[in-house]
C-alpha positions as CSV (number, residue, x, y, z in Angstrom):
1,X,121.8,132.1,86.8
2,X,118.6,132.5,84.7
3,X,118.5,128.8,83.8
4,X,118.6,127.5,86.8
5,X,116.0,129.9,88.6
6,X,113.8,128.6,85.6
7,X,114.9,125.1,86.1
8,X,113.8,125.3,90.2
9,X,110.3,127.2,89.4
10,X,109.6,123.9,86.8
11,X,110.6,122.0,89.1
12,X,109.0,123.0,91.6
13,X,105.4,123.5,89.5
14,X,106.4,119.5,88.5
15,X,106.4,118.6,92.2
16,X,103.2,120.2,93.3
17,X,101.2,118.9,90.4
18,X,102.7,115.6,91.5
19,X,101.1,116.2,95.4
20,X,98.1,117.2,94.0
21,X,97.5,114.1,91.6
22,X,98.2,112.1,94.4
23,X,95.5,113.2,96.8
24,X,92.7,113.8,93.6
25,X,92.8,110.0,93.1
26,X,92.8,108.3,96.7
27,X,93.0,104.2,96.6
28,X,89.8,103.1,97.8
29,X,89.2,100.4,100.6
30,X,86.6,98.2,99.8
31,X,86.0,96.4,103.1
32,X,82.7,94.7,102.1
33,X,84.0,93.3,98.9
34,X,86.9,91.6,100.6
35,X,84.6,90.1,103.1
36,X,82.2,88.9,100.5
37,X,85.5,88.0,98.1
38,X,86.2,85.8,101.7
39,X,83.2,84.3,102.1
40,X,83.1,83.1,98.5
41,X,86.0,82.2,98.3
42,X,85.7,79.7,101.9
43,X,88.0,76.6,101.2
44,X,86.6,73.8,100.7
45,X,87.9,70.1,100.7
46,X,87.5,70.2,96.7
47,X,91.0,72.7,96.9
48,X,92.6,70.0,98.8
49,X,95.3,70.9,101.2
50,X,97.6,73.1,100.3
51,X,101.5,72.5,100.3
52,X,102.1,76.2,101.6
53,X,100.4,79.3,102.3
54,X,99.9,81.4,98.8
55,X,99.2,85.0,98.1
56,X,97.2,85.4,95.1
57,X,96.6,88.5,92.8
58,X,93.0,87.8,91.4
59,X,92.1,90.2,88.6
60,X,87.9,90.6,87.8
61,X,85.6,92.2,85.8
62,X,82.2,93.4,87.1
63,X,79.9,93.4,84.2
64,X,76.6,95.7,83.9
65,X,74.3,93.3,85.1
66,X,77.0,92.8,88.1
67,X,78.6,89.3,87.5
68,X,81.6,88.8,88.7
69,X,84.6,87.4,85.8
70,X,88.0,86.2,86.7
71,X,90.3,87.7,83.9
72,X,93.6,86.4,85.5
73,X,94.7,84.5,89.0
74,X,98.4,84.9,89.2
75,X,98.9,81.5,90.6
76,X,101.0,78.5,89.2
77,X,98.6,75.6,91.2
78,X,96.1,74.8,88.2
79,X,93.8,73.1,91.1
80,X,93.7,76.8,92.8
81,X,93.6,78.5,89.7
82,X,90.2,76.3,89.1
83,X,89.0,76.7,92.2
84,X,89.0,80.8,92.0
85,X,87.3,80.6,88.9
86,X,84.7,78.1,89.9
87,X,83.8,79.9,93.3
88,X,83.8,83.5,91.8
89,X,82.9,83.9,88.3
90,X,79.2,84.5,87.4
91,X,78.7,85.0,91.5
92,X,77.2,88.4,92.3
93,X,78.1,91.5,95.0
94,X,75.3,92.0,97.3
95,X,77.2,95.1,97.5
96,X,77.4,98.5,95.3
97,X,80.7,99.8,95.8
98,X,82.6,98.3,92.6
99,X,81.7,100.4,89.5
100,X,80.3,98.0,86.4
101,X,82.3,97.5,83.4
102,X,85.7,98.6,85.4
103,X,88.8,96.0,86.3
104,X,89.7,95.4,89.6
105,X,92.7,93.4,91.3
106,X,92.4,92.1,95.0
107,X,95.2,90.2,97.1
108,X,94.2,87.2,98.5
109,X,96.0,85.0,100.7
110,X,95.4,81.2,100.7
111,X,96.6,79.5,103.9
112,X,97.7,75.7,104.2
């Protein structure tokens, strides 16, 4: 009987550290860099058309002096891979709300 009323006040310290973890570190919605992100990223007819629509997982770097670096686009079109990296990397926020020297990864979707 001692064990277990042990085991249920751990576990029950275990789940209210887990609550509170959650709510110290809130995702953040960064409207104005997916707007920007949108705007540079405004097909062109260098993409070509598209077969289908794609969802893309871009991964970037914003260095101190606030360039923008593609580390990864999880895409298997080499043309839209290119195309990511040409229209974002070395491009600057007009915006503050990424923090320098910090990885990010956005969603975005690519429609045919």
């Amino acid at each position: 009987m001692k064990k277990s009323l042990v085991l249920l006040v751990v576990a029950l310290f275990a789940n209210v550290a887990l609550v509170s973890a959650k709510d110290m570190f809130p995702k953040k919605n960064y409207a104005k860099v997916n707007q920007e992100l949108s705007t540079l990223l405004n097909p062109s007819s260098a993409v070509g058309i598209l077969e289908k629509n794609e969802v893309v997982k871009v991964q970037i770097l914003v260095t101190e002096s606030g360039d923008i670096v593609v580390l990864h686009a999880d895409t298997d079109n080499a043309s839209l891979d290119y195309y990511i990296k040409e229209s974002l990397n070395y491009k600057k926020f007009s915006t503050n709300e990424l923090t320098p020297g910090t990885h990010y990864e956005f969603t975005v979707n690519f429609q045919s």
